[in-house]
RODO-2510 file (C-alpha; in nm, 4 decimals, decimal comma):
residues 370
     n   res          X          Y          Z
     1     x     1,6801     0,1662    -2,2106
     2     x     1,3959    -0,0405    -2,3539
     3     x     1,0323     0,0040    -2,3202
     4     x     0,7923    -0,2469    -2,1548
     5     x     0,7306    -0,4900    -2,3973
     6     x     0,8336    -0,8633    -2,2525
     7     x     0,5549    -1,0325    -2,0492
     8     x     0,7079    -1,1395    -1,6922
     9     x     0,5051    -1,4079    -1,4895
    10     x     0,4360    -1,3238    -1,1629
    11     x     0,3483    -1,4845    -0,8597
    12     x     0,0278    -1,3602    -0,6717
    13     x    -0,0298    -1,3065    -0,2710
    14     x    -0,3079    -1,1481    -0,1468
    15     x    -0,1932    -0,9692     0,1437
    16     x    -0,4292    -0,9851     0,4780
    17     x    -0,5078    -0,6625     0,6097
    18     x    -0,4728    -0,4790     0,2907
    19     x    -0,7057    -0,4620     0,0009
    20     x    -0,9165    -0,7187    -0,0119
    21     x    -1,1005    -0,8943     0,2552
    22     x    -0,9627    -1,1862     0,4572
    23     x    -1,1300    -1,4180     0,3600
    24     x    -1,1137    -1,3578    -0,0055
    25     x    -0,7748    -1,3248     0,0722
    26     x    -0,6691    -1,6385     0,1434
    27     x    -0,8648    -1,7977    -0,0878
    28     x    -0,6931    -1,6284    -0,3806
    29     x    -0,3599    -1,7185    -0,2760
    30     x    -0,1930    -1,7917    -0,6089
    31     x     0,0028    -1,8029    -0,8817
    32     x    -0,1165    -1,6274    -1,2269
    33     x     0,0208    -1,4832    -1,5194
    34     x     0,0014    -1,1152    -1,6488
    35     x     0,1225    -0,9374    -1,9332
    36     x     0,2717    -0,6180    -1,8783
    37     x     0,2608    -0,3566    -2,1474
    38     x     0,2943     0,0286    -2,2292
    39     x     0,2721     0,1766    -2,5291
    40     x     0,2559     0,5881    -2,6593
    41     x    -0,0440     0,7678    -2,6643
    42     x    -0,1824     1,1235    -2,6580
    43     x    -0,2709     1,2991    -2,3373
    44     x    -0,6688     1,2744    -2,2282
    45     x    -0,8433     1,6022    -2,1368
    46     x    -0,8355     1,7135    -1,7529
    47     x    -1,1506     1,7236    -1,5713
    48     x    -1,3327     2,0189    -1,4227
    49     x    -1,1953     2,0510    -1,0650
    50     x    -1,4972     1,9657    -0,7998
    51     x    -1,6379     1,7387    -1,0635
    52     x    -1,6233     1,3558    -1,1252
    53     x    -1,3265     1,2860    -1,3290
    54     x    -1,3138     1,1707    -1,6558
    55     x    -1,1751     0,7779    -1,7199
    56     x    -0,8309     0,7043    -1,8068
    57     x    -0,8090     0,7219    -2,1503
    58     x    -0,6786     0,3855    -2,3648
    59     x    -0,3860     0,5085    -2,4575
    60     x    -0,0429     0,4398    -2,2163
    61     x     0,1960     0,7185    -2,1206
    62     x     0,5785     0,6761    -2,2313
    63     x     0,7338     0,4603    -1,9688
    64     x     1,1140     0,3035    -2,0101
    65     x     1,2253     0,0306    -1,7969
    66     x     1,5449     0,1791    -1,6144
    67     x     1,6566    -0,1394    -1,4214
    68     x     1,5582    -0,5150    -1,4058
    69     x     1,6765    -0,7291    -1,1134
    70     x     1,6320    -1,0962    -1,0708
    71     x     1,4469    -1,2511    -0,7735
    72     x     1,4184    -1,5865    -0,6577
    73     x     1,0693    -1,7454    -0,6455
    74     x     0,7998    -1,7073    -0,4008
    75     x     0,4964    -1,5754    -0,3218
    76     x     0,5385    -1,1645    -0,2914
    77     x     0,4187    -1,0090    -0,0344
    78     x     0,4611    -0,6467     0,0911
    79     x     0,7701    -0,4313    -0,0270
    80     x     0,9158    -0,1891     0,1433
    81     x     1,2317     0,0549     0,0725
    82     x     1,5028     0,1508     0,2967
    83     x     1,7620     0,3452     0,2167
    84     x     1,9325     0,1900    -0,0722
    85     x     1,7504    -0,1945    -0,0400
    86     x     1,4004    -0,3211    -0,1555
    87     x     1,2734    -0,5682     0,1299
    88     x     1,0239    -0,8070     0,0204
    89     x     0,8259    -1,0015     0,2007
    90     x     0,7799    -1,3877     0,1366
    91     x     0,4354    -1,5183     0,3235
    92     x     0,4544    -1,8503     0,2198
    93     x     0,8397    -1,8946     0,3111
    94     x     0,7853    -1,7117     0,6324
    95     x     1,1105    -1,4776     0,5027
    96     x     1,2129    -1,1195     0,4008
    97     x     1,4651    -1,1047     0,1309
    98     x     1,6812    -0,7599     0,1134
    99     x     1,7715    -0,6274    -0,2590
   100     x     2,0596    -0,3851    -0,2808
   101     x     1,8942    -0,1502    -0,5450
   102     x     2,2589     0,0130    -0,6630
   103     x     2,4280    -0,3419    -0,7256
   104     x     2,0859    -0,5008    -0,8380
   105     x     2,0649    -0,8179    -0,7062
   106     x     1,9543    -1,0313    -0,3698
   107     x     2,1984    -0,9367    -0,1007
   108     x     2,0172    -1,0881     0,2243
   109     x     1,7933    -1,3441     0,3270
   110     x     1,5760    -1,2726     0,6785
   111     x     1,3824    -1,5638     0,8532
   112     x     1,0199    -1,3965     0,9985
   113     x     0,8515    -1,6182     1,2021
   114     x     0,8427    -1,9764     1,3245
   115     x     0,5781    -2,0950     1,0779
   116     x     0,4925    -2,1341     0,7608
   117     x     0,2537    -1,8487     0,6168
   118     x     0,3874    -1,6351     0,8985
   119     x     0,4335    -1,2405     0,7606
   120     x     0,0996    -1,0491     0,6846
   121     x     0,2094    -0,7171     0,6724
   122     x     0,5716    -0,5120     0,7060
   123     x     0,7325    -0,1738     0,6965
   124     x     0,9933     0,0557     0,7725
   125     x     1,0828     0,3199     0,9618
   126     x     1,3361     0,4305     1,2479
   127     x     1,6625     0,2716     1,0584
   128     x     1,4066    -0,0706     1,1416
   129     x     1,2505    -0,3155     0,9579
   130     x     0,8757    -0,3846     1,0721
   131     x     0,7125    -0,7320     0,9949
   132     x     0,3834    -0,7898     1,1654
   133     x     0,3510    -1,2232     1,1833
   134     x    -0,0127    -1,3475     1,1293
   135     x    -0,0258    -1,5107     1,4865
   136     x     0,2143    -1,2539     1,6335
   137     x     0,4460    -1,1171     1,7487
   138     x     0,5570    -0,7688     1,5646
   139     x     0,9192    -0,8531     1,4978
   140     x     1,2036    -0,5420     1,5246
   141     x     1,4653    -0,6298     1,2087
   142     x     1,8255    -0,4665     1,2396
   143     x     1,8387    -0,4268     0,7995
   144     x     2,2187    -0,4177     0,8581
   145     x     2,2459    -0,7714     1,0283
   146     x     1,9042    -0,9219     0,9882
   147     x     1,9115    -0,9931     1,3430
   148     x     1,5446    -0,9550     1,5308
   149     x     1,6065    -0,7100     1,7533
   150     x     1,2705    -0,6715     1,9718
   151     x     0,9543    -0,9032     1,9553
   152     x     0,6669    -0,7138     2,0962
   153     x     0,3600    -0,9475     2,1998
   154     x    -0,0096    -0,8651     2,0573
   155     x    -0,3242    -0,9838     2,1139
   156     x    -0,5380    -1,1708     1,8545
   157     x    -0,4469    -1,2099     1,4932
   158     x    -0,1926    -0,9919     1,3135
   159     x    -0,3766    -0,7413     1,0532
   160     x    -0,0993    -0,4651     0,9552
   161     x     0,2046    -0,2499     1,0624
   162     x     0,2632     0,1173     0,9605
   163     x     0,4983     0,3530     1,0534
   164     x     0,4290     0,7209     1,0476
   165     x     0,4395     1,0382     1,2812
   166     x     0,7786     0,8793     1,4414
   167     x     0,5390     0,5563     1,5582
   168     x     0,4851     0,2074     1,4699
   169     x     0,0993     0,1508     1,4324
   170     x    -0,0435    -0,1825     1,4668
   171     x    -0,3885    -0,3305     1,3690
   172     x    -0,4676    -0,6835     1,5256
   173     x    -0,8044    -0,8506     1,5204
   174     x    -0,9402    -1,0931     1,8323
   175     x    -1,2116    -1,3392     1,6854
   176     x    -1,4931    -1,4077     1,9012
   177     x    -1,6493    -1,7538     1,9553
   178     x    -1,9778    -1,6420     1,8320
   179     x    -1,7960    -1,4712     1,5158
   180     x    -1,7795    -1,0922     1,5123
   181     x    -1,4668    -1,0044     1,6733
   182     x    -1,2936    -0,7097     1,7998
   183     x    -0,9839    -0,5037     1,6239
   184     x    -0,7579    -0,3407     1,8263
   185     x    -0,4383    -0,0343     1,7876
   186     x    -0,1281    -0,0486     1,8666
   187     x     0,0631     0,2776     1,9381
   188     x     0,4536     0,1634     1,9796
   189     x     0,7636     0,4050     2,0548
   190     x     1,0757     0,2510     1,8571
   191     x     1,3073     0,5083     2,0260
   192     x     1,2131     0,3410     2,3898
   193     x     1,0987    -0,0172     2,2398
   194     x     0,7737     0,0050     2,4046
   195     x     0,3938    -0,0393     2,3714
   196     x     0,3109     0,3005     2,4111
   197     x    -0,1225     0,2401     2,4205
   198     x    -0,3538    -0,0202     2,2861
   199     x    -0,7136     0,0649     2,2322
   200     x    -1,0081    -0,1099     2,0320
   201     x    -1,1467     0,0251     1,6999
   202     x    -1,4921     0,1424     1,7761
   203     x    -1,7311     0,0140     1,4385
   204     x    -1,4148    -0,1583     1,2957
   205     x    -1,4433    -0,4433     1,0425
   206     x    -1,2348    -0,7181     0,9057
   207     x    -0,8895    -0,6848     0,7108
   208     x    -0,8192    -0,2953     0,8410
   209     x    -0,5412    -0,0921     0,7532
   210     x    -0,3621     0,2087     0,9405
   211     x    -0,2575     0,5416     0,7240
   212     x    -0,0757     0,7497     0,9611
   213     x    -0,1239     1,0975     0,8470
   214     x    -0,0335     1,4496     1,0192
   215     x    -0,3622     1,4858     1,1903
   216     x    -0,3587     1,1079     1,2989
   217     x    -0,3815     0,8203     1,1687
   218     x    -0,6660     0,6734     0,9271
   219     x    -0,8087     0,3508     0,9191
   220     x    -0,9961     0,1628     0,6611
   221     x    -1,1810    -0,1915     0,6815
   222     x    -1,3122    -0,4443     0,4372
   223     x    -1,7257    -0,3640     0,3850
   224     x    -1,6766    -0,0347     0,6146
   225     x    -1,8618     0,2249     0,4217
   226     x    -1,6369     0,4905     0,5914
   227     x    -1,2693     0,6163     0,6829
   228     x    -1,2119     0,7004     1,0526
   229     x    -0,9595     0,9241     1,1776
   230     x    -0,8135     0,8126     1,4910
   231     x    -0,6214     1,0550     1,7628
   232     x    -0,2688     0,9467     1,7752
   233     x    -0,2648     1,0853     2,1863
   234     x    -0,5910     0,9324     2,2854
   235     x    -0,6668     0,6544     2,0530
   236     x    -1,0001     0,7840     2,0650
   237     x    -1,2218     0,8362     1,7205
   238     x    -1,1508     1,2130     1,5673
   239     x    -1,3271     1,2294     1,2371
   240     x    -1,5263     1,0176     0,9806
   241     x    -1,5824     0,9777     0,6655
   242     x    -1,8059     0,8235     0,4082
   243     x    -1,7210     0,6474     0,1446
   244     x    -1,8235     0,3321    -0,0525
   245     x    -1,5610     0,0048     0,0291
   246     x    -1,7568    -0,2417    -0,1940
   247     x    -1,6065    -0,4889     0,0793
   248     x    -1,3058    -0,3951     0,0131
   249     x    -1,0015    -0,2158     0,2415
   250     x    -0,9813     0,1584     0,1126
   251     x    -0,6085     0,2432     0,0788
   252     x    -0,5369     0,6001     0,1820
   253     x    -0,3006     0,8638     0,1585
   254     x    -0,3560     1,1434     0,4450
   255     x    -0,2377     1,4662     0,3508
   256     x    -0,2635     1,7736     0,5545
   257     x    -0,5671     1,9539     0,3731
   258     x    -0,6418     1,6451     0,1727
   259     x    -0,7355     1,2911     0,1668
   260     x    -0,6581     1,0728    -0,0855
   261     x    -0,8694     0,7519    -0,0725
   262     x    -0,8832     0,4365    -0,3133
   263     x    -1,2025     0,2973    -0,3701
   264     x    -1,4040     0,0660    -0,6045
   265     x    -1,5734     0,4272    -0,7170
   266     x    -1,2138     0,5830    -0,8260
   267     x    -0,9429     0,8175    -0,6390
   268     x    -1,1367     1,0580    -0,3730
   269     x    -0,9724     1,3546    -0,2791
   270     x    -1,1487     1,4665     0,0659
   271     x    -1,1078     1,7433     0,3061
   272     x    -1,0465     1,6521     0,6116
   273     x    -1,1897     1,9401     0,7781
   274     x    -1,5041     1,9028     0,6707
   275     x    -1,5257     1,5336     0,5798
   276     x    -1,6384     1,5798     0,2600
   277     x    -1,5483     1,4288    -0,0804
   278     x    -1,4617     1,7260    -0,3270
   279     x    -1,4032     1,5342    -0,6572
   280     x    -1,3451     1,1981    -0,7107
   281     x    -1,1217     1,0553    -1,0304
   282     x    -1,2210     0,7358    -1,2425
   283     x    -0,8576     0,5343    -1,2749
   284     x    -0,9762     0,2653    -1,5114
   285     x    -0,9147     0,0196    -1,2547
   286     x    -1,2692    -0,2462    -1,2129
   287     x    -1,1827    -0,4799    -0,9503
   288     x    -1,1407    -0,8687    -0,9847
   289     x    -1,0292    -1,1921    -0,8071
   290     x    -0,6928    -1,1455    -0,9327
   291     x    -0,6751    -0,7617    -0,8733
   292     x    -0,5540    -0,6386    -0,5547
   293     x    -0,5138    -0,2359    -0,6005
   294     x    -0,3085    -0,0246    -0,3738
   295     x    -0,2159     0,3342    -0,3790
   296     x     0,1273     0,4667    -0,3445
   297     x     0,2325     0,8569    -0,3163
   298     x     0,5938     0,9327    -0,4399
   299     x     0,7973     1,1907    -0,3240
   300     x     0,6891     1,4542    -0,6476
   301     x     0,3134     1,4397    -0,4788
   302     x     0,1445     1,1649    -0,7615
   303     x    -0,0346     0,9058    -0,6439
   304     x    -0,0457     0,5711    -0,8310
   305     x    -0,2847     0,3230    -0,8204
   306     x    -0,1334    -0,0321    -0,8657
   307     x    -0,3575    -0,3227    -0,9886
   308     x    -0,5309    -0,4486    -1,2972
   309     x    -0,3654    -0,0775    -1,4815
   310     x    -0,1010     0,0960    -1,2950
   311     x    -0,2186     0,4766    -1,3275
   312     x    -0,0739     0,7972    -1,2038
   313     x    -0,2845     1,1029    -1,1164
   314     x    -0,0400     1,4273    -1,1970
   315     x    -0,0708     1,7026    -0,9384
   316     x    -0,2258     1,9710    -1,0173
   317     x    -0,4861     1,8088    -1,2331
   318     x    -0,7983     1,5794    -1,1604
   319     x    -0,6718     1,3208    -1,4317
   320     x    -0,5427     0,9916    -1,4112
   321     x    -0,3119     0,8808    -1,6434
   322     x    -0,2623     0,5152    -1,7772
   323     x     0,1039     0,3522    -1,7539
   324     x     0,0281    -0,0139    -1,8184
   325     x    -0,1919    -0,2865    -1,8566
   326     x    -0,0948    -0,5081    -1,4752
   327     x    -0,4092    -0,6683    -1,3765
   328     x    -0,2365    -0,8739    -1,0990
   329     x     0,0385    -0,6948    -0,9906
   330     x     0,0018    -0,5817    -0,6736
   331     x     0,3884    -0,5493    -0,4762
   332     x     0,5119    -0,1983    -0,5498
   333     x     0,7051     0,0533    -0,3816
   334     x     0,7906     0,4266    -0,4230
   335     x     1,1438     0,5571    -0,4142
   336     x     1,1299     0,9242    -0,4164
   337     x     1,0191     0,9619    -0,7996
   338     x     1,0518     0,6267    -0,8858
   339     x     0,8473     0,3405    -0,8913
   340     x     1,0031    -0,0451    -0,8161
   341     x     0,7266    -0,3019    -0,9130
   342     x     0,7619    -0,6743    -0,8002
   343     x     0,7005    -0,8672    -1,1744
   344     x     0,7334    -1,2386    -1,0357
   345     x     1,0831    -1,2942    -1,1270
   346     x     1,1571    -0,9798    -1,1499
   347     x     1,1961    -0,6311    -0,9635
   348     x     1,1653    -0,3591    -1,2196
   349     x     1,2496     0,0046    -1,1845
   350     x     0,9422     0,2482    -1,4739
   351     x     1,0490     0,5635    -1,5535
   352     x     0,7423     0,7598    -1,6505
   353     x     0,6843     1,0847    -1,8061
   354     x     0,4099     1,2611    -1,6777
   355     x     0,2843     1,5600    -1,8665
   356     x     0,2937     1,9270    -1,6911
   357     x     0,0060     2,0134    -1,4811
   358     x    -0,1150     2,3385    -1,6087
   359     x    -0,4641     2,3761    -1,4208
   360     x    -0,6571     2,2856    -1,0986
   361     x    -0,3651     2,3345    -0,8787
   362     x    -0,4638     2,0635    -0,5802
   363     x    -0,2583     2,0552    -0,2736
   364     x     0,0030     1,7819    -0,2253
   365     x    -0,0011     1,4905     0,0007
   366     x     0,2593     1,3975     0,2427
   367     x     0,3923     1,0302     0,1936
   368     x     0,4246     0,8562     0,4712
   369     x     0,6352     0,5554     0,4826
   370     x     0,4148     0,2042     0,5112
***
């Protein structure tokens, strides 16, 4: 298989709700061109555990490109795997295509919403496609037929759509004349198709995010210099903690004994029982306008940080490893090991090796399914 070496365009959507805030958002809604390179390098000391940890180094760990797929233009939005198919959204088509990963190509073609610049945010979970539209509803897919299912009404302005914890978890926001504005969370049963609760955020800001997690689900807003942890039963605030947004949306990974969180500062790992930070990891990563990072967790426990250099943090040490040079890449999925990353034209499957972990055991996350 061949290494990284070509340089694929690739066609840039901020998504609302995620990284960066709204309004930047939309203003950065483009189309740019990256290069996207790896190369062989040696492997840069670990960090002392409980300590700040040391930069990426410049060199790139071995990665091979296992699988290349073709996509048709558009403006990428969210991805999202289930079962054997990649779903991407399209915000500016108002569609979801479906890519059968085994045959590698384009296999469906979904219409979400009646507009253009309709789906914000989308996501899987119980056999179901989620897509959250910008002015409503929260549309049920069947993957199978493409057929909407269920539209469930919501107040205000769509925001995101998780699923986690056997629950769909929705984030709108309801502008206020004056400005300000008020977000609000959905708790919906897909087993019963029904709105289970809806509460407001208390102290919520713009563009939030929800991050279900075994003890409930975590949410993170645009120039909100904290995480709170939300009771999945009540809806009612649990836990909070503090860390520094720099106006952007922190992207988390809940775990049950630690926190993963994405910020301009690096990779936090945080108890959640005591709400403290106990080391935090430097990725390389300096945010831009055409940098949107995210953070994925595959099913071997290392997160990856997608955006201007796609990194992956090895468990068991407090080092994050470079993979290659993206700075606007910003649609990628895990699929078990595996990463799929949306390269404009193209949906490309890196295998990576990592090296061993061989100190600082840390405990692994659970991924949940976004």
């Amino acid at each position: 298989m061949d290494e990284i070496s070509q340089d694929p365009k690739l066609n840039v959507r901020f998504p609302r709700g995620r990284w960066l805030d709204v309004a930047v958002a939309a203003a950065l809604i483009a189309a740019a061109v990256i290069a996207l390179m790896t190369g062989r390098g040696s492997r840069p000391a670990a960090s002392p555990a409980g300590r700040t940890g040391t930069a990426a180094a410049a060199a790139l760990l071995p990665a091979t490109v296992r699988t290349r797929i073709p996509l048709p233009s558009g403006q990428p939005g969210d991805m999202t795997i289930l079962g054997s198919t990649a779903w991407i959204s399209d915000w500016s088509a108002s569609q979801i295509i479906g890519v059968n990963l085994a045959a590698g190509r384009v296999t469906r073609t979904v219409r979400a919403g009646d507009r253009q610049d309709e789906p914000v945010s989308m996501t899987s979970g119980a056999g179901s496609l989620w897509v959250l539209d910008f002015a409503g509803p929260l549309l049920r897919i069947d993957p199978a037929s493409g057929a909407i299912t269920r539209r469930f009404p919501v107040r205000g302005l769509g925001a995101d759509v998780a699923y986690g914890d056997g629950f769909i978890w929705v984030i709108t926001d309801e502008p206020a004349d004056g400005g300000g504005g008020r977000e609000y969370l959905y708790k919906i049963d897909p087993s019963r198709d029904v709105i289970v609760k809806v509460a407001p955020i208390p102290g919520a800001g713009p563009a939030c995010a929800a991050f279900p997690g075994p003890r409930g689900i975590w949410i993170g807003c645009a120039g909100v210099d904290r995480i709170t942890l939300i009771n999945q039963g009540s809806l009612k605030p649990a836990q909070s903690l503090r860390v520094h947004s720099g106006g952007y949306t922190p992207q988390i990974v809940p775990g049950q004994t630690a926190v993963w969180v994405l910020t301009p500062s690096g990779l936090a790992r945080a108890d959640p029982a005591t709400a403290r930070i106990t080391a935090i990891i430097h990725v390389g990563h300096v945010p831009s306008a055409m940098s949107a990072p995210a953070l994925i967790m595959d099913s071997a426990g290392r997160p990856w940080i997608t955006g201007s250099l796609l990194t992956v943090v090895v468990p068991g040490t407090l080092t994050a490893y470079p993979v290659a040079r993206t700075p606007d890449l910003i649609s990628a999925a895990a699929d078990g090991p595996a990463i799929w990353l949306r390269a404009g034209s193209t949906l490309i499957r890196l295998q990576v090796k990592t090296p061993a972990a061989t100190q600082h055991t840390l405990q692994k996350a659970r991924s949940y399914p976004r």
